[in-house]
LUMLUMDREN-680947 format. One record per residue (C-alpha): residue number from 1; chain; x, y, z. Coordinates in nm, 2 decimals. Last residue first. Layout:
N
{num: NUM | chaine: A | X: X | Y: Y | Z: Z} .
...
REM end
This chain:
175
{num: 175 | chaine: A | X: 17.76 | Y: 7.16 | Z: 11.27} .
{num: 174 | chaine: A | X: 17.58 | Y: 6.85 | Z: 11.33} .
{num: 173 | chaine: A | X: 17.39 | Y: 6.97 | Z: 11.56} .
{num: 172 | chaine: A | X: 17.07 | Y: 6.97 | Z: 11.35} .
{num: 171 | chaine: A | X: 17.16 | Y: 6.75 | Z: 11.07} .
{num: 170 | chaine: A | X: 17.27 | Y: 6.96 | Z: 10.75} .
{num: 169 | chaine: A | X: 17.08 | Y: 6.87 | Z: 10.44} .
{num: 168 | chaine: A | X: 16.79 | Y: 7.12 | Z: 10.49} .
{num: 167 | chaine: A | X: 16.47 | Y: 7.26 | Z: 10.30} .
{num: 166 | chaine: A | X: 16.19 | Y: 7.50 | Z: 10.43} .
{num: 165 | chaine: A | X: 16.38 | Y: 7.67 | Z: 10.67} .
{num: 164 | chaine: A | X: 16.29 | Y: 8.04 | Z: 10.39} .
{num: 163 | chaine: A | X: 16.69 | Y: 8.04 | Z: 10.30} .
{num: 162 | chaine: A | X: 16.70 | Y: 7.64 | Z: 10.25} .
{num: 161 | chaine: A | X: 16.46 | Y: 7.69 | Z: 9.97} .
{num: 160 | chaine: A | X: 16.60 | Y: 8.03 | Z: 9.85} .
{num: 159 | chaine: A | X: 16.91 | Y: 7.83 | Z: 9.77} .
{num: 158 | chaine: A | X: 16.64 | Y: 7.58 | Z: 9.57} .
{num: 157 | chaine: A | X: 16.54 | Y: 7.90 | Z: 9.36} .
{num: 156 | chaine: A | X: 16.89 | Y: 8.02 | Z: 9.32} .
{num: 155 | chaine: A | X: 16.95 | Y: 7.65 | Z: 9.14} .
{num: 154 | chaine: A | X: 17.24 | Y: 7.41 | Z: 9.27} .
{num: 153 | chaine: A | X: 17.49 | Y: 7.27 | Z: 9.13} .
{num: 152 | chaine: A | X: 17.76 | Y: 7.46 | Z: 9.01} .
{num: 151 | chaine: A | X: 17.70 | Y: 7.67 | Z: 9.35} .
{num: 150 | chaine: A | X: 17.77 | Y: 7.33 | Z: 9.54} .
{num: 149 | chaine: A | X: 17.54 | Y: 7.34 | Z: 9.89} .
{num: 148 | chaine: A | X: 17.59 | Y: 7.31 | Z: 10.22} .
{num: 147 | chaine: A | X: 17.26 | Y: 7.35 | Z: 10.39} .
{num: 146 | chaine: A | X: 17.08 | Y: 7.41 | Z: 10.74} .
{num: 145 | chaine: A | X: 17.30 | Y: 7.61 | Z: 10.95} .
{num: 144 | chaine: A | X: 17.19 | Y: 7.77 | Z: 11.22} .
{num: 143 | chaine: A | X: 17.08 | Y: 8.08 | Z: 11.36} .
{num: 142 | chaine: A | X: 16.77 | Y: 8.13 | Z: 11.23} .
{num: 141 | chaine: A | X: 16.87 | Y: 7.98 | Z: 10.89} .
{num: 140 | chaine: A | X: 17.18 | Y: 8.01 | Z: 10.79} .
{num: 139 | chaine: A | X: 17.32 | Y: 7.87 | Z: 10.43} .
{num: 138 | chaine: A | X: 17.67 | Y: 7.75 | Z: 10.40} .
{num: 137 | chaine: A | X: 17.74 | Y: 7.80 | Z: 10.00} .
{num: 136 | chaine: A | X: 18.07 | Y: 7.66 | Z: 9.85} .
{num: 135 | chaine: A | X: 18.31 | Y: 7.80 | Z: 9.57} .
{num: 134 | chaine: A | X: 18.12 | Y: 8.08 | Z: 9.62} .
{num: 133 | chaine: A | X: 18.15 | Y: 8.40 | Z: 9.36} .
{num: 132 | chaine: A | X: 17.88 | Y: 8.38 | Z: 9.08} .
{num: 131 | chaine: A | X: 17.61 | Y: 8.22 | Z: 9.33} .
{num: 130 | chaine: A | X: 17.68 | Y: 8.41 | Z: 9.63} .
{num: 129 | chaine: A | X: 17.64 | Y: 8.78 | Z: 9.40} .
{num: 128 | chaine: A | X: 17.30 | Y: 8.61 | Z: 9.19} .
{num: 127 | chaine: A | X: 17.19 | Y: 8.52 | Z: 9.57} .
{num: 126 | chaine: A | X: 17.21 | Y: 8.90 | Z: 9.68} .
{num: 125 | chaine: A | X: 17.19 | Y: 8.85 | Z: 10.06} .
{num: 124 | chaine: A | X: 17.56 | Y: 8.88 | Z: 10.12} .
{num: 123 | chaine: A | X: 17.82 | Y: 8.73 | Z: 10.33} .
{num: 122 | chaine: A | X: 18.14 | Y: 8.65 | Z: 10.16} .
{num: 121 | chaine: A | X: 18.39 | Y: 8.51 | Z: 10.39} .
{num: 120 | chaine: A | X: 18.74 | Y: 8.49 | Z: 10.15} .
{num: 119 | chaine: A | X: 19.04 | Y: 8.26 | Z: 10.17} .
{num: 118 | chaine: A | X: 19.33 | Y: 8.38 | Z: 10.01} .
{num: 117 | chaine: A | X: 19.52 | Y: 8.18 | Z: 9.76} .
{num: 116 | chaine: A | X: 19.60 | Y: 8.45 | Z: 9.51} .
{num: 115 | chaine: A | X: 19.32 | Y: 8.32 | Z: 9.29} .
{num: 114 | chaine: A | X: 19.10 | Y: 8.45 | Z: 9.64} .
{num: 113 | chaine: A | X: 19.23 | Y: 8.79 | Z: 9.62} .
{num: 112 | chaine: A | X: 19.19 | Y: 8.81 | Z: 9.19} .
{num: 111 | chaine: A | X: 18.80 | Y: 8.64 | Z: 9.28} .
{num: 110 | chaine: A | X: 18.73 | Y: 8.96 | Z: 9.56} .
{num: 109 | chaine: A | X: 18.88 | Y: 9.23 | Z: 9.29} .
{num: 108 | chaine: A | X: 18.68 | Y: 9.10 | Z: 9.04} .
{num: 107 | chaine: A | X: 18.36 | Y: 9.12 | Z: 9.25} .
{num: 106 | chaine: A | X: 18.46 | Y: 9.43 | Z: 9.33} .
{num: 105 | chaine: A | X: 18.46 | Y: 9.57 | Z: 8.99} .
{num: 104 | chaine: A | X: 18.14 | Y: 9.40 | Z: 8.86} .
{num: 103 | chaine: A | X: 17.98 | Y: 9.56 | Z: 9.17} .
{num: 102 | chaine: A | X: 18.11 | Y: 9.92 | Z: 9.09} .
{num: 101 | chaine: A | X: 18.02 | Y: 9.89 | Z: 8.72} .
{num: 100 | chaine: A | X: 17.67 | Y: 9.77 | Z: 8.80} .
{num: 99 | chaine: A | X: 17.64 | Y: 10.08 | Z: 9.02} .
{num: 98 | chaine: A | X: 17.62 | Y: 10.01 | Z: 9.43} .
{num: 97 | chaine: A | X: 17.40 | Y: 10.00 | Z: 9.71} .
{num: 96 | chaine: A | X: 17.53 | Y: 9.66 | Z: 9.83} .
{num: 95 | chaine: A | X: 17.81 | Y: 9.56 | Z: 9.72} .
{num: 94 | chaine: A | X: 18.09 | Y: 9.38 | Z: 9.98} .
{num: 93 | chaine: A | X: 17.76 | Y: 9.30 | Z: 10.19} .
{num: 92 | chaine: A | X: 17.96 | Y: 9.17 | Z: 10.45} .
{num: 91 | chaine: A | X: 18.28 | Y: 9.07 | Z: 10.34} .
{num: 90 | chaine: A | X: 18.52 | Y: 8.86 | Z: 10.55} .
{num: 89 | chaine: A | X: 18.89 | Y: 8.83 | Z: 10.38} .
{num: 88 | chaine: A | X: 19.15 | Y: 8.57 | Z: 10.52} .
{num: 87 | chaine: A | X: 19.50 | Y: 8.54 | Z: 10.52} .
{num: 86 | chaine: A | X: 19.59 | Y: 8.90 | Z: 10.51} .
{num: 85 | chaine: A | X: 19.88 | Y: 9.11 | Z: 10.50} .
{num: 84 | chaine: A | X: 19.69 | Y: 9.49 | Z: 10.41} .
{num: 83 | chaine: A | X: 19.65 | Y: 9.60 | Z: 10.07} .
{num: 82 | chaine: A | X: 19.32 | Y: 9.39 | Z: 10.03} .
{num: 81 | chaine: A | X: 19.16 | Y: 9.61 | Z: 10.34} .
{num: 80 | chaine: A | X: 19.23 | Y: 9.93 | Z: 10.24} .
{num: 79 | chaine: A | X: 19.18 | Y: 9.85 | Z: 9.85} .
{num: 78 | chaine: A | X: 18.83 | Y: 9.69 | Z: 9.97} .
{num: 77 | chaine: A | X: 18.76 | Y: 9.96 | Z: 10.21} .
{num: 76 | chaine: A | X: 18.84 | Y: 10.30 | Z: 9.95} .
{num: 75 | chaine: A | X: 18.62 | Y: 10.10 | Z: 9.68} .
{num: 74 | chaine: A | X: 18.33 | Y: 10.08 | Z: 9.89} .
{num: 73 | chaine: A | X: 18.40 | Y: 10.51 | Z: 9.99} .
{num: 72 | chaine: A | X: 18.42 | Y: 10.47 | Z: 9.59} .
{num: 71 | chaine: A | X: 18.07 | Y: 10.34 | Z: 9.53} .
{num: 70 | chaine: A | X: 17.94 | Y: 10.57 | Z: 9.80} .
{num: 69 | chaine: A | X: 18.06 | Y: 10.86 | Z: 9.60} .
{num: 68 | chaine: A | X: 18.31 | Y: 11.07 | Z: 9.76} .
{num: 67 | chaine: A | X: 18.29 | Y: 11.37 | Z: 10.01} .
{num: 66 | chaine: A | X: 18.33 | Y: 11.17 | Z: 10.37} .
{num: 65 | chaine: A | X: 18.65 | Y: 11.00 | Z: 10.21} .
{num: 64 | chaine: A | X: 18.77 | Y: 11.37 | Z: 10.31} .
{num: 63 | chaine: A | X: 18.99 | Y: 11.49 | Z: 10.02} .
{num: 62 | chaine: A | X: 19.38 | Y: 11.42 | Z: 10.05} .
{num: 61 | chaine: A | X: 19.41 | Y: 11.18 | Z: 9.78} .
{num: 60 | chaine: A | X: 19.27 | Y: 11.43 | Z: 9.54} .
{num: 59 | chaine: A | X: 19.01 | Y: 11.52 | Z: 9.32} .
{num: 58 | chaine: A | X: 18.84 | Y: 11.16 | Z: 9.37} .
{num: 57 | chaine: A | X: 18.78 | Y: 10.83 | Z: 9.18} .
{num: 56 | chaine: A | X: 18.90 | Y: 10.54 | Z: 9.34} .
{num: 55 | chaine: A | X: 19.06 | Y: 10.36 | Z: 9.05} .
{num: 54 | chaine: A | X: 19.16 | Y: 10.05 | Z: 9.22} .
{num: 53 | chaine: A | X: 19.49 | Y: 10.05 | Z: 9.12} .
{num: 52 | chaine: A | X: 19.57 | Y: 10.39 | Z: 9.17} .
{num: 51 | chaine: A | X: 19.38 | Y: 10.43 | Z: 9.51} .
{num: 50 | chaine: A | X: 19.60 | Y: 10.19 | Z: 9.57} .
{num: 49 | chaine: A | X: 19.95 | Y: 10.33 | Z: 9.43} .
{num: 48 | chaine: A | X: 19.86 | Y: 10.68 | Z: 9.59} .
{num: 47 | chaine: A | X: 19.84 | Y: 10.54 | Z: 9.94} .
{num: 46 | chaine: A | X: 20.14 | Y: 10.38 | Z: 9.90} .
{num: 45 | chaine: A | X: 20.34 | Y: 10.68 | Z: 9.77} .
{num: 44 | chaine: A | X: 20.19 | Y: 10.82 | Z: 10.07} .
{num: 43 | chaine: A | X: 20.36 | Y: 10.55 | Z: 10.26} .
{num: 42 | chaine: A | X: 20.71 | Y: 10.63 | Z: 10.12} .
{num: 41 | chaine: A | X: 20.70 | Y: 10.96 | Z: 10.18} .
{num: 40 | chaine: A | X: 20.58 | Y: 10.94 | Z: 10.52} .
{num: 39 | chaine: A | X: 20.89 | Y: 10.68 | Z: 10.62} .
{num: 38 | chaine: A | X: 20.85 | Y: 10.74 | Z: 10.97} .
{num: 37 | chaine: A | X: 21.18 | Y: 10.91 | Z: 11.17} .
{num: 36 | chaine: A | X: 21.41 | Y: 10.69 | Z: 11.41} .
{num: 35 | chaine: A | X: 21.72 | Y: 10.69 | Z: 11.15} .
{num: 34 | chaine: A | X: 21.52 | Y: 10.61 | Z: 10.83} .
{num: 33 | chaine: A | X: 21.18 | Y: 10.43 | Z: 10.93} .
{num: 32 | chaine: A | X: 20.92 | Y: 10.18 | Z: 10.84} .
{num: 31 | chaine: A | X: 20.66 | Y: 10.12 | Z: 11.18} .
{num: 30 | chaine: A | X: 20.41 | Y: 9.97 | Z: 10.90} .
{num: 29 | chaine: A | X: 20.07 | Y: 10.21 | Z: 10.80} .
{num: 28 | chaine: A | X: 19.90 | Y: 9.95 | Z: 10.61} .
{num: 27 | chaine: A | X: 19.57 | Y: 9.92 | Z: 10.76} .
{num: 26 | chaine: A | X: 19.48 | Y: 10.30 | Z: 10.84} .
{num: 25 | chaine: A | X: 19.65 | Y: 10.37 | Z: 10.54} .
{num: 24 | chaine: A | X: 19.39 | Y: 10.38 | Z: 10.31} .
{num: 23 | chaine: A | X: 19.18 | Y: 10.56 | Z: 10.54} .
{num: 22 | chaine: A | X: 19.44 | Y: 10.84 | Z: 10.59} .
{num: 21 | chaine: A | X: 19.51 | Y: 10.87 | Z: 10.19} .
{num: 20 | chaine: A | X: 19.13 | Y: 10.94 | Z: 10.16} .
{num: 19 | chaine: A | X: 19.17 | Y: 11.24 | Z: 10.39} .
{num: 18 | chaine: A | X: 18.97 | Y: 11.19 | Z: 10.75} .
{num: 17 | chaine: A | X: 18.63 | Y: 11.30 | Z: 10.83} .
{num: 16 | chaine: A | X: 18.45 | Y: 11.01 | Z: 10.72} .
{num: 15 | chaine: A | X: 18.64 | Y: 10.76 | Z: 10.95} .
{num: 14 | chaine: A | X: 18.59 | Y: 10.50 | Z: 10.69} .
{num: 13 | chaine: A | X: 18.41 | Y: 10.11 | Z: 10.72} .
{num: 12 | chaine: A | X: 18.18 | Y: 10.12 | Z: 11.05} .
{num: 11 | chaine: A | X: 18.00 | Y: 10.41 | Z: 11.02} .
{num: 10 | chaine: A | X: 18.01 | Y: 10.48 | Z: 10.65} .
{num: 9 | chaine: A | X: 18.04 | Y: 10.16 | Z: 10.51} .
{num: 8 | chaine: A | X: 17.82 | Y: 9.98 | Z: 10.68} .
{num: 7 | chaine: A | X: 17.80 | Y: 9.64 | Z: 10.61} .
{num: 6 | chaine: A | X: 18.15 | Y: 9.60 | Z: 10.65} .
{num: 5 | chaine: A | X: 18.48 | Y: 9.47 | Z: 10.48} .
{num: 4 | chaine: A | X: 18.70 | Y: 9.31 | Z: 10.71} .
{num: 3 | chaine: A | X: 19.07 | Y: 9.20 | Z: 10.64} .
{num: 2 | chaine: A | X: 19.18 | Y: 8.95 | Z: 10.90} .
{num: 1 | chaine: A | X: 19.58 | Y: 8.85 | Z: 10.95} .
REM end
């Protein structure tokens, strides 16, 4: 499976209206059952456990993910979407908007998915955020890609190189 974190967390990551614990199970709810009935108990003691572990701060699980912080609606996706079965993680601006704390959280989270032999997509315009978490860099530049770099070997000025077209090591349609 996919897990997607998007840019844009409030109309495209949470259904603002719903409880917390209904977000975070909008990925994990599993047909589980005792004699034809769901398992509510056991997915709300889910719900609890990941909002647990990735210390989304709230009054309650059952407040609208509309009321929290923006750096714990972020938190809310990334839990969401890391609880779920997944082989591969795309992140769009995983951080954007957020407290030190919140991005150095995330960015743990991201590495601990990835040392568990998942594959992540990070896509992000902060260079210091590619650099620190990228095994390997694929730089776009409109529309195509124009380097493939090493992040242990390469300087954020020369990424910003292939980010302004003015540098490229990938032939054009070669891709």
């Amino acid at each position: 499976g996919v897990g997607l974190v998007p840019e844009d967390r409030r109309t495209q990551g949470l259904i603002l209206e719903a409880s917390v614990a209904d977000n975070l199970g909008l990925a994990t709810m599993v047909p589980t059952s005792k004699f034809g009935f769901a398992d509510l108990k056991g997915q709300s003691d889910r719900e609890n456990d990941t909002a647990r572990k990735l210390r989304i701060r709230m009054a309650n699980i059952d407040q609208t993910a509309g009321s929290l912080s923006g750096g714990n609606q972020q938190k809310a996706i990334i839990a969401r979407e890391l609880d779920k079965d997944h082989d591969l993680l795309v992140a769009v601006q995983p951080t954007r908007g957020l407290d030190v704390g919140a991005i150095e959280f995330i960015h743990k989270q991201l590495i601990a998915d990835r040392d568990n032999g998942k594959a992540i997509l990070l896509i992000s315009l902060e260079l210091e955020e590619v650099m620190n978490l990228s095994d390997r860099i694929l730089v776009m530049y409109e529309g195509e890609i124009v380097g493939e770099l090493d992040p242990k070997k390469t300087t954020v000025e020369e990424l910003g190189l292939y980010m302004a077209g003015a540098k490229r090591n990938v032939q054009k349609g070669a891709e």
